[in-house]
BALOBA-1460 file (C-alpha; in Angstrom, 3 decimals):
// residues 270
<rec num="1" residu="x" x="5.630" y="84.411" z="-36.806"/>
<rec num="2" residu="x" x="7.078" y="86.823" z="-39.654"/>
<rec num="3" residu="x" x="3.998" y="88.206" z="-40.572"/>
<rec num="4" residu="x" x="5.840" y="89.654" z="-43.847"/>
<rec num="5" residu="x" x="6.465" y="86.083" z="-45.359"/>
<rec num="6" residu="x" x="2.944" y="84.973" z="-44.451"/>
<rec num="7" residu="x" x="0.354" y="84.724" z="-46.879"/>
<rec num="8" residu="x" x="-3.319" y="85.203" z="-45.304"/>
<rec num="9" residu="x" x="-7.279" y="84.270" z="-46.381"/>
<rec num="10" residu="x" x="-9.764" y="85.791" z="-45.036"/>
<rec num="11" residu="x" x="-12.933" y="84.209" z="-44.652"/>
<rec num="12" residu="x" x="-15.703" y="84.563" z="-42.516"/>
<rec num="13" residu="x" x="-15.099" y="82.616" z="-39.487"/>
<rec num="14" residu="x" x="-11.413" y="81.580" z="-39.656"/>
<rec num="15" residu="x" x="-8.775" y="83.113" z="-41.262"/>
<rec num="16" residu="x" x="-5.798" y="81.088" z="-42.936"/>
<rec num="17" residu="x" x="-2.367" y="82.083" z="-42.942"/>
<rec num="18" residu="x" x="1.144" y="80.603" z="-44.037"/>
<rec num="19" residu="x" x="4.639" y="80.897" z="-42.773"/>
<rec num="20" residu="x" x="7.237" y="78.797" z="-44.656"/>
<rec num="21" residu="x" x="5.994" y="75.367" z="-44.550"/>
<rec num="22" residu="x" x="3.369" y="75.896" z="-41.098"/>
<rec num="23" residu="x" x="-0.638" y="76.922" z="-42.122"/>
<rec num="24" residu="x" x="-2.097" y="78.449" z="-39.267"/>
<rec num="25" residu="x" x="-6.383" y="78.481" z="-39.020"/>
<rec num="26" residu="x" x="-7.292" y="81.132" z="-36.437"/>
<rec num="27" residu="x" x="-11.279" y="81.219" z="-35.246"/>
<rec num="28" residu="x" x="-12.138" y="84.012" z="-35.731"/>
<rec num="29" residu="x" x="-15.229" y="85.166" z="-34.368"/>
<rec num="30" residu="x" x="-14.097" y="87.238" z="-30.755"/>
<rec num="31" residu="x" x="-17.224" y="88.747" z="-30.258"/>
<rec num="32" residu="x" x="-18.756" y="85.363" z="-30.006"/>
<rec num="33" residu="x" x="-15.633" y="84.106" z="-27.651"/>
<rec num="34" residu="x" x="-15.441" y="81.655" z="-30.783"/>
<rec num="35" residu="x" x="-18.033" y="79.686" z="-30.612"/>
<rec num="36" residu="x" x="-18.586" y="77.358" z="-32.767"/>
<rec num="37" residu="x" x="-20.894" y="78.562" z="-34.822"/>
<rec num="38" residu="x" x="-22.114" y="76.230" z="-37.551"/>
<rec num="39" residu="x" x="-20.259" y="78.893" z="-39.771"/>
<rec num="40" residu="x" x="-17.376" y="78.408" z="-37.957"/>
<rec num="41" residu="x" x="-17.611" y="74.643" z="-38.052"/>
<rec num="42" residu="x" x="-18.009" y="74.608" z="-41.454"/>
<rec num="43" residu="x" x="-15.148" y="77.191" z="-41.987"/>
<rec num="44" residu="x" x="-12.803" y="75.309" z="-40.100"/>
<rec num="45" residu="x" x="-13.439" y="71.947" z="-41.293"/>
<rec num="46" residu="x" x="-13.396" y="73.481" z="-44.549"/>
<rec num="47" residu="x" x="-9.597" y="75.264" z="-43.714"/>
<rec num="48" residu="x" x="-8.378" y="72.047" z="-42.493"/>
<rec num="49" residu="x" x="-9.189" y="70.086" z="-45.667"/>
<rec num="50" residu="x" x="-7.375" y="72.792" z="-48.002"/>
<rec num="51" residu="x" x="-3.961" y="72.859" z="-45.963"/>
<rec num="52" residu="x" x="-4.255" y="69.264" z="-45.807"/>
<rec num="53" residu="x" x="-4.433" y="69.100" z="-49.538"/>
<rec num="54" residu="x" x="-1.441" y="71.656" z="-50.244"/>
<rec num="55" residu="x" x="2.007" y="69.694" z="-50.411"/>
<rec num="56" residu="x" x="3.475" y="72.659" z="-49.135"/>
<rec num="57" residu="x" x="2.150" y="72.816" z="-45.938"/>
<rec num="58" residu="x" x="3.660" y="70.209" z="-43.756"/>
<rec num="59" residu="x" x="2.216" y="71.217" z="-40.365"/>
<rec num="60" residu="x" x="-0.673" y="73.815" z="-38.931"/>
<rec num="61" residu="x" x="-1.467" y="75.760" z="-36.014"/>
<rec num="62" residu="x" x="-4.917" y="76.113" z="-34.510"/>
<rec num="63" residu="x" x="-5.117" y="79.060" z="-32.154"/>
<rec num="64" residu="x" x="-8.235" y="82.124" z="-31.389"/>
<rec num="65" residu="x" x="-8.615" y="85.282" z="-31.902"/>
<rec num="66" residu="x" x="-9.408" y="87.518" z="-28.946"/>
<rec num="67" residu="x" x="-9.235" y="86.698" z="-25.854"/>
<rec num="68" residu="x" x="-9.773" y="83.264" z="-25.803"/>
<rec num="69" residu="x" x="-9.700" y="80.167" z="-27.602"/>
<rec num="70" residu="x" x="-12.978" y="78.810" z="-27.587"/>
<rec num="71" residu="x" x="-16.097" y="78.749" z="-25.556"/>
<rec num="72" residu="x" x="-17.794" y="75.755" z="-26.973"/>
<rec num="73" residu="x" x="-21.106" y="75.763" z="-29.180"/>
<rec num="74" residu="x" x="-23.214" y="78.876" z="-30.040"/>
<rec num="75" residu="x" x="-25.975" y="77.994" z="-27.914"/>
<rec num="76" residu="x" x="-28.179" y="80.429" z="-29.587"/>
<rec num="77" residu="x" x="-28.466" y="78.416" z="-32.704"/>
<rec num="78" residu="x" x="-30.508" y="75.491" z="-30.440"/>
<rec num="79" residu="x" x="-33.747" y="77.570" z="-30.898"/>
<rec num="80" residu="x" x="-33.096" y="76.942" z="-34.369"/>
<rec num="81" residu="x" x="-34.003" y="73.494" z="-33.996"/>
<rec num="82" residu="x" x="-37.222" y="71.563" z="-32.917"/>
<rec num="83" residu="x" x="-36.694" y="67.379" z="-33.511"/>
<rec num="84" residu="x" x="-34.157" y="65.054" z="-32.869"/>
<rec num="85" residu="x" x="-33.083" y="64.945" z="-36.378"/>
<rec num="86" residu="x" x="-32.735" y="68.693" z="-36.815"/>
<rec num="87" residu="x" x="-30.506" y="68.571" z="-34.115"/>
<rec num="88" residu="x" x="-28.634" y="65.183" z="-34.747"/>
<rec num="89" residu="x" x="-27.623" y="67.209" z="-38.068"/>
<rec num="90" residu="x" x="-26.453" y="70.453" z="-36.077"/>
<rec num="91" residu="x" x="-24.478" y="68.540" z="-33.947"/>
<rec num="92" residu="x" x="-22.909" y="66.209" z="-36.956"/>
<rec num="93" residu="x" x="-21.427" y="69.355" z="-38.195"/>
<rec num="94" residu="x" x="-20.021" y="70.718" z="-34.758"/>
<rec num="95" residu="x" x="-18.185" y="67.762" z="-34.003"/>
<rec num="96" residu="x" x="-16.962" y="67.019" z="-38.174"/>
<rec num="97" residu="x" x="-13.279" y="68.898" z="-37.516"/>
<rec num="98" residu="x" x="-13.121" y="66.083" z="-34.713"/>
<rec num="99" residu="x" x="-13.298" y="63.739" z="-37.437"/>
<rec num="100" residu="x" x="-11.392" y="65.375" z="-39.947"/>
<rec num="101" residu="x" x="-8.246" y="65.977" z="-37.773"/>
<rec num="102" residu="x" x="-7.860" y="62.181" z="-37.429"/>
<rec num="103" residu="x" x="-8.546" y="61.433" z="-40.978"/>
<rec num="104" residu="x" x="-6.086" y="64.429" z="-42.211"/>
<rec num="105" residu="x" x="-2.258" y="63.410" z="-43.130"/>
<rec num="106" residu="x" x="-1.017" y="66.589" z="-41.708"/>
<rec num="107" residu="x" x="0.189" y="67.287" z="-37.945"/>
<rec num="108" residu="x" x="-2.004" y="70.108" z="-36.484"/>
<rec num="109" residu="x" x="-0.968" y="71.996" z="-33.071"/>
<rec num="110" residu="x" x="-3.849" y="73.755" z="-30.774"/>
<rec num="111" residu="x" x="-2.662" y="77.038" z="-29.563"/>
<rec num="112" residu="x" x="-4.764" y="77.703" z="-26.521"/>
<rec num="113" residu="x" x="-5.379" y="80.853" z="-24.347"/>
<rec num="114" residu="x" x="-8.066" y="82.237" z="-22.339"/>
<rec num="115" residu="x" x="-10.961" y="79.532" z="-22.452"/>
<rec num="116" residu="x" x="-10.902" y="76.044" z="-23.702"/>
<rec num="117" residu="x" x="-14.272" y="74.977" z="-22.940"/>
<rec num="118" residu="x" x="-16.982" y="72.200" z="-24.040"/>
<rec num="119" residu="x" x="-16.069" y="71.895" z="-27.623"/>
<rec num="120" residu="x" x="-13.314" y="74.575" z="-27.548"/>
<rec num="121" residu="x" x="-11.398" y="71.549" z="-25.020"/>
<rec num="122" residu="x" x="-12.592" y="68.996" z="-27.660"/>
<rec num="123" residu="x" x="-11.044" y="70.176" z="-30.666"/>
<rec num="124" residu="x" x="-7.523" y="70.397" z="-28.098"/>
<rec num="125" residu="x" x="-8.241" y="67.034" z="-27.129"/>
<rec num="126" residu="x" x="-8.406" y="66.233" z="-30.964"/>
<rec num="127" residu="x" x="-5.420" y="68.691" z="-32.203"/>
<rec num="128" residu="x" x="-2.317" y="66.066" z="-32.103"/>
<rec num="129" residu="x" x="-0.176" y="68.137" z="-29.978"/>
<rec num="130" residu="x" x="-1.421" y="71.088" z="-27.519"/>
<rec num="131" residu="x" x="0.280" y="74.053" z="-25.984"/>
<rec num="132" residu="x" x="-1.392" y="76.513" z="-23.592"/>
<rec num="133" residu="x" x="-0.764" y="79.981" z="-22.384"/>
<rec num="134" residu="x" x="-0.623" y="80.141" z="-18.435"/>
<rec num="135" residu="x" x="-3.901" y="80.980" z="-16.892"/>
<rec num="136" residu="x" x="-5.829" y="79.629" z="-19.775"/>
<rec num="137" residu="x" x="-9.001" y="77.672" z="-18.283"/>
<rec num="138" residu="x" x="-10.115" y="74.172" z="-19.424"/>
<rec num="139" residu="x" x="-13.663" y="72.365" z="-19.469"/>
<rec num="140" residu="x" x="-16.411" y="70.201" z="-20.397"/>
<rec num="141" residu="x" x="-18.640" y="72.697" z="-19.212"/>
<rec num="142" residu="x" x="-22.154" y="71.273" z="-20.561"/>
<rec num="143" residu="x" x="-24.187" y="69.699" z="-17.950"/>
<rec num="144" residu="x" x="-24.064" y="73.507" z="-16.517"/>
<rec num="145" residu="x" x="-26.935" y="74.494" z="-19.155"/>
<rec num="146" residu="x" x="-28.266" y="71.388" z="-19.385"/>
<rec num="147" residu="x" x="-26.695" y="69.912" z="-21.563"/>
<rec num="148" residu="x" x="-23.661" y="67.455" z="-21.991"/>
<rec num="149" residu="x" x="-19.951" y="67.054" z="-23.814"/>
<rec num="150" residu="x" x="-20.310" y="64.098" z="-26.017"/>
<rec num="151" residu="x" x="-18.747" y="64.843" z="-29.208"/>
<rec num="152" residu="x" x="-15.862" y="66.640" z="-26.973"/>
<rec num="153" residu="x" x="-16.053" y="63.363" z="-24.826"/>
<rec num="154" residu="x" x="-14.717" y="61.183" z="-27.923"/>
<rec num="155" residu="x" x="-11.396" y="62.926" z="-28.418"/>
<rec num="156" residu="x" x="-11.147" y="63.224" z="-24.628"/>
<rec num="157" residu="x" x="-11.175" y="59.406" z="-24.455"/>
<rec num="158" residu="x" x="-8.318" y="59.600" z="-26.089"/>
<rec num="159" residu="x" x="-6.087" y="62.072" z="-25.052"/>
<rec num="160" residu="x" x="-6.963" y="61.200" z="-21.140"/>
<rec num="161" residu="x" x="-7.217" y="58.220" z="-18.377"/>
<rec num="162" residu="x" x="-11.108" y="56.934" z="-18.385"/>
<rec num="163" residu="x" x="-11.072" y="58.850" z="-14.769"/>
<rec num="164" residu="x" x="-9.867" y="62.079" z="-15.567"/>
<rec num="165" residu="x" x="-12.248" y="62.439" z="-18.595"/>
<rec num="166" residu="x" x="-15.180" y="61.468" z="-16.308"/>
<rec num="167" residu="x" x="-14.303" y="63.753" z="-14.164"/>
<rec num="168" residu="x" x="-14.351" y="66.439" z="-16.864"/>
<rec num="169" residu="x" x="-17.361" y="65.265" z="-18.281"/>
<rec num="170" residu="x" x="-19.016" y="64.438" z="-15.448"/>
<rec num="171" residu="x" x="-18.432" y="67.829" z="-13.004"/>
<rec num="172" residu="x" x="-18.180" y="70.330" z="-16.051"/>
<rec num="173" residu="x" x="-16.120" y="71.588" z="-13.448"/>
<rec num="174" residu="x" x="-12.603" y="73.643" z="-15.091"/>
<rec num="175" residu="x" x="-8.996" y="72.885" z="-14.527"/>
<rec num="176" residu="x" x="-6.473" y="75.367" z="-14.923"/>
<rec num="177" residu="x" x="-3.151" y="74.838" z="-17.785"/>
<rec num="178" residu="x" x="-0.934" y="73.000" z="-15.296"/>
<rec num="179" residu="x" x="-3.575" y="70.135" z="-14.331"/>
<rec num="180" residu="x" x="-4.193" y="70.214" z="-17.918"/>
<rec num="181" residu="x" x="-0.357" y="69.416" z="-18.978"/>
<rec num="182" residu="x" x="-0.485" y="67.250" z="-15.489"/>
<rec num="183" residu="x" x="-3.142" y="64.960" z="-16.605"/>
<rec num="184" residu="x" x="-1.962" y="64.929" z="-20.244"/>
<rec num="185" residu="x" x="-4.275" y="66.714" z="-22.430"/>
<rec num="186" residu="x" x="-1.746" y="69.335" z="-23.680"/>
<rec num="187" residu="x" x="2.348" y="68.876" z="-24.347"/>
<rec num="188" residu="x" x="3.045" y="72.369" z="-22.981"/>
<rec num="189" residu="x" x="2.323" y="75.063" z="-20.743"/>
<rec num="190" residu="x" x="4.200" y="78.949" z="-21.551"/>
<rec num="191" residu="x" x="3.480" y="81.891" z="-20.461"/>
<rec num="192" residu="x" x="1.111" y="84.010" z="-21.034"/>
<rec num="193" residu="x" x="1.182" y="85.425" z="-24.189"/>
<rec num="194" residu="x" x="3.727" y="82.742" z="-25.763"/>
<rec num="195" residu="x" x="1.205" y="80.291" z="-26.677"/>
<rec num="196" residu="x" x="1.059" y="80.668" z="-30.615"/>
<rec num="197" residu="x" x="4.804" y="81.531" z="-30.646"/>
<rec num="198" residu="x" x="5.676" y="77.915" z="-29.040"/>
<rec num="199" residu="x" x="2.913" y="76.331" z="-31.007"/>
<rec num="200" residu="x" x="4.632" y="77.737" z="-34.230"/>
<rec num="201" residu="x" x="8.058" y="75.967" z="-32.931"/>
<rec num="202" residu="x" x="6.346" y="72.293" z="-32.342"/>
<rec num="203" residu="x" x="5.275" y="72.703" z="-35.905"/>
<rec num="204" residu="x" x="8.239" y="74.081" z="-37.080"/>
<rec num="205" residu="x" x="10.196" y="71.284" z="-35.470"/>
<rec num="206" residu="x" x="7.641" y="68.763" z="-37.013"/>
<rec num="207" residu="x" x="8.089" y="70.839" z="-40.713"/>
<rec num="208" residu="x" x="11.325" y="70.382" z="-41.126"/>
<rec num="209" residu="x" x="11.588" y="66.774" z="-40.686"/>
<rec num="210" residu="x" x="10.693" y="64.073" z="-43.466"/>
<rec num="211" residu="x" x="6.930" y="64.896" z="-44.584"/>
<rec num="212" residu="x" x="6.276" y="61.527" z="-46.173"/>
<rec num="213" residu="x" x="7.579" y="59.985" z="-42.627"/>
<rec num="214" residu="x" x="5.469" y="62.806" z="-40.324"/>
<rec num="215" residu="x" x="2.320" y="62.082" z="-42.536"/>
<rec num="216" residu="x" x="2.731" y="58.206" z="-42.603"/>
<rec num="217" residu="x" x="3.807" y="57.797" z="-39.507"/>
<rec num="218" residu="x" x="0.999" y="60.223" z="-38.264"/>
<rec num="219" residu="x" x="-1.687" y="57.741" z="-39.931"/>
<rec num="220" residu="x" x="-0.281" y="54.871" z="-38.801"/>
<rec num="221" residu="x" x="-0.562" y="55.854" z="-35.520"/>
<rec num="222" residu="x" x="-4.680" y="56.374" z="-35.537"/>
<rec num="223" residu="x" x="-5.041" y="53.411" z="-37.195"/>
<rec num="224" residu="x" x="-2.718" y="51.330" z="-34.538"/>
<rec num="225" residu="x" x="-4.282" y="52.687" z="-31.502"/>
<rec num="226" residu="x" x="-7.567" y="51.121" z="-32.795"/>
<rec num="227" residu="x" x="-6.256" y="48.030" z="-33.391"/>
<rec num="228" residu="x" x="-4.932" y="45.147" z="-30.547"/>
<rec num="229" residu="x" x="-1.354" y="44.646" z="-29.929"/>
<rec num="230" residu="x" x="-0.434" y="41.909" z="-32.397"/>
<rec num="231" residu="x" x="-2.544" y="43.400" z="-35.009"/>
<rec num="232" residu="x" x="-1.040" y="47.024" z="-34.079"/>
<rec num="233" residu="x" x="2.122" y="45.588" z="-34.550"/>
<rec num="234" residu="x" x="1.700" y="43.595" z="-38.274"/>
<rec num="235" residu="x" x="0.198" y="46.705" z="-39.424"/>
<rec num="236" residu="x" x="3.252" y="49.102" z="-37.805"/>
<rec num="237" residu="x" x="5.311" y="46.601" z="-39.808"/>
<rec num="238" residu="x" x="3.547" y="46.370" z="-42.984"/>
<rec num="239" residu="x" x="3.513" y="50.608" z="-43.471"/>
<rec num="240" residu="x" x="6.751" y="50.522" z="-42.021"/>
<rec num="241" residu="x" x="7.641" y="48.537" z="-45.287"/>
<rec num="242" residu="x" x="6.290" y="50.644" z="-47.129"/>
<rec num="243" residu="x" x="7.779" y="53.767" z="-46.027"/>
<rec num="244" residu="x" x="11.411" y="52.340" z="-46.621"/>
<rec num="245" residu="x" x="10.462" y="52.298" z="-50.343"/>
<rec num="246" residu="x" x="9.665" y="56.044" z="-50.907"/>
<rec num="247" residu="x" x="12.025" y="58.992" z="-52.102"/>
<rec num="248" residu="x" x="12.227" y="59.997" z="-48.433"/>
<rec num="249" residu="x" x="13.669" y="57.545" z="-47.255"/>
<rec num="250" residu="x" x="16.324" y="56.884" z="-49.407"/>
<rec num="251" residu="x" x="17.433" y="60.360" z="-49.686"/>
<rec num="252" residu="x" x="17.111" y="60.762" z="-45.912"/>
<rec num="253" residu="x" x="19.066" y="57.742" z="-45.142"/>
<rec num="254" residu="x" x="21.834" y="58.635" z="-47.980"/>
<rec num="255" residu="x" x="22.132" y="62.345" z="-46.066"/>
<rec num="256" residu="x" x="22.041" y="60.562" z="-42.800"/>
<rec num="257" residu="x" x="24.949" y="58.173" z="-43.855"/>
<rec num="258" residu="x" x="27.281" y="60.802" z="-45.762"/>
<rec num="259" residu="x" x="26.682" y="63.663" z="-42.501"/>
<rec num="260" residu="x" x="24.747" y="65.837" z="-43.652"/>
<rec num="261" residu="x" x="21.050" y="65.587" z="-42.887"/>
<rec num="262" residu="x" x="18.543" y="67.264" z="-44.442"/>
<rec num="263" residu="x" x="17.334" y="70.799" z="-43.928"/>
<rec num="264" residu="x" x="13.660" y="71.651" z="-44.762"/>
<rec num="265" residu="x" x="13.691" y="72.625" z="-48.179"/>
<rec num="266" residu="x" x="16.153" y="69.623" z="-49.507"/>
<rec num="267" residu="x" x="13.388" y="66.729" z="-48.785"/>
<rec num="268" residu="x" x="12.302" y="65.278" z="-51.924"/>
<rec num="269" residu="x" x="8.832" y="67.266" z="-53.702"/>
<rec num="270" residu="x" x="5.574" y="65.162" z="-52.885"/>
């Protein structure tokens, strides 16, 4: 990343940077092995949400600062709490970037390394595409203080076979980067120390093509994979209809045609 074209926010948890058309959100408390904190919950929900919103940004990268990517939840804030409903409401707000990253239009990349554990492996499991440095450690690491991954558990459903998230979930037990990639929680595995690098090139790759399409198409999908197959299917058709009526399209198509397809910076402003 060309750290002289990037543009970066500081705030208290995360810190936002921008290279060409890729945000990147970096948790950023190390001292804490970034945990979420409800800071940091709030921070990064909050970071999501404002890329998401900027036309310019077609694609972000999630990675951590320090040594590893993220430990799960701040388990000193559960004194904090004393009822059910106090800590229904915590919890609401650790798992809300779960939420948000399937609601969001725009393609978001985890950039693991170190530790990927409890909700630190959720919020992979709920990134659209993963990449992990070699060595890096993954987990739903819970029921070792007593407690259990559900919120992590959702996105897990989805990203794995029912067996290999029970087994997760169940053992709290960690798998290494390769069983990760194996069993299909992350795209790649690099090595160690190339984990943000090759995160930056999935999202550059998914940057330069068509953002109507990518942000569409990327909707489409989570509301398909809800649906059954015949219903999946009227509904692929129905936004694919749509699709072939915007600006993108027709410029992409007419670029396609004459051969010369478009670069980055000549798709149509949104």
């Amino acid at each position: 990343m060309a750290s002289d074209a990037s543009e970066t926010d500081q705030w208290e948890n995360v810190e936002i940077s921008h290279d060409g058309h890729v945000g990147r959100i970096t948790l950023s408390r190390p001292e804490a092995m970034n945990t979420f904190s409800t800071g940091l919950a709030r921070d990064l929900d909050a970071a999501l949400h404002k890329l998401d919103a900027d036309s310019d940004t077609r694609a972000i990268v999630v990675d951590g600062a320090g040594e590893t990517f993220s430990a799960g939840i701040d388990l000193s804030e559960h004194g904090d709490h004393e009822d059910k409903s106090e800590y229904e409401g915590w919890v609401t707000r650790m798992e809300e970037p779960f939420h948000t990253l399937t609601e969001m239009r725009t393609p978001v990349v985890a950039a693991a390394h170190g530790h990927a554990a409890a909700n630190g492996i959720g919020l992979v499991a709920a990134c659209d595409l993963a990449v992990a440095a070699e060595g890096t450690q993954f987990g739903a690491t819970a029921p070792k203080v007593g407690l259990f991954c559900m919120g992590p558990a959702v996105p897990l459903m989805n990203a794995l076979n029912r067996k290999r998230c029970l087994e997760l979930i169940l053992t709290g037990e960690l798998i290494d980067a390769e069983t990760a990639l194996e069993w299909g929680l992350i795209n790649r595995v690099v090595p160690e120390g190339d984990h943000l690098e090759a995160a930056m090139e999935l999202a550059e790759t998914m940057a330069s093509k068509s953002p109507t399409a990518v942000q569409m198409g990327k909707r489409a999908f989570y509301e398909m994979v809800e649906l059954d197959y015949d219903d999946a299917l009227e509904y692929s058709n129905e936004r694919f209809a749509a699709l072939c009526t915007t600006d993108d399209a027709h410029a992409g198509i007419d670029a396609f045609l004459d051969g010369e397809p478009l670069s980055a910076d000549e798709w149509p402003e949104t």
